[in-house]
N, C-alpha and C positions, 0 to 999 in steps of 0.2 A: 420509232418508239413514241409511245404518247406520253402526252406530256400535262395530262389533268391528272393532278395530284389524288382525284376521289375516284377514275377507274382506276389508278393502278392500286388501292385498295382494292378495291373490288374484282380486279384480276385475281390480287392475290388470297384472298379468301374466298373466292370459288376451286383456288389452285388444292390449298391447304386444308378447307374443312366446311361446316356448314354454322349457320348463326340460328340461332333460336330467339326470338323473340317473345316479347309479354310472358315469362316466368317468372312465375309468383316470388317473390322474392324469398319468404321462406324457403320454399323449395328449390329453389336457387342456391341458397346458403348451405343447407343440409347436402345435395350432390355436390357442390365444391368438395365440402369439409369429407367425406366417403369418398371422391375421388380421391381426395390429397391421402386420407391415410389408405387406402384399400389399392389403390395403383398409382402413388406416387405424381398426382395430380395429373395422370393419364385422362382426359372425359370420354375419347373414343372408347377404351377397352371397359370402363364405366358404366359408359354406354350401350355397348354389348352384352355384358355381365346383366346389366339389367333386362334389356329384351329378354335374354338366354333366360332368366330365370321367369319372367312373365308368361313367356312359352310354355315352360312346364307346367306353373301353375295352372294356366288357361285348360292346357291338355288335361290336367288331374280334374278339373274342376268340370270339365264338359264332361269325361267319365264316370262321375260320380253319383248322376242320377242312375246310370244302367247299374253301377255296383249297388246303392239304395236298394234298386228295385229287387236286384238278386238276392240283398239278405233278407227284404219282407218279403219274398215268396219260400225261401228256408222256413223261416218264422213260421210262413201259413201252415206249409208241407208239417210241420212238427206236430204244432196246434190240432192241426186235422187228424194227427197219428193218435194224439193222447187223449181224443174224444173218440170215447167206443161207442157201439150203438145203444146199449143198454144204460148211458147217461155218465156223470161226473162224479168219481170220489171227492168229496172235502176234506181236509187235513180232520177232521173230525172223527172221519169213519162215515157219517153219513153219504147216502148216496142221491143225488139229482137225477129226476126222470129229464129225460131231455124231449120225451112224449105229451108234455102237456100238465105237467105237474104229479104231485101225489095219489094213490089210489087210497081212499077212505070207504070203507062198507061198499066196493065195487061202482062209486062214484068218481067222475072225476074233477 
């Protein structure tokens, strides 16, 4: 059995867990106090919880450009349905050539 008081720390907290070092202290304090009400000052399952949920976010957040992309080409598909070839209604009633402007005296 050995007998330095500073491995058998260190036996025993390789046994039991792992140490984190230089955390912000803040941040430190805030996962204590979330550990302590949320699992009972559990930090592994803490610890978990938090991965688990960083996972999802990451996954939603990598997805999100393809979903973008898929509503602005709806959007375009639409856009292109409600532009006819003969031009643009205005809430007016007037009509937009989409030719090149108005015809005046056969002018354009």
């Amino acid at each position: 059995m050995e007998k330095n008081p500073a491995r058998i720390v260190l036996n025993k907290t390789k046994a039991q867990g792992m140490i984190i070092s230089r955390f912000p202290e803040p941040t430190r304090s805030k996962f204590i106090e979330f550990s302590n009400e949320e699992f009972a000052g559990d930090y592994g399952m803490c610890l978990q919880y938090l991965w688990n949920t960083f996972e999802l976010w990451n996954t939603f957040m990598s997805n999100w450009d393809i979903k973008l992309n898929y509503i602005i080409e709806l959007l375009d598909e639409k856009k292109r349905e409600e532009i006819s070839p003969e031009g643009i209604r205005l809430l007016s009633g007037r009509r937009i050539d989409l030719k090149g402007g108005e015809k005046k005296d056969g002018k354009v």
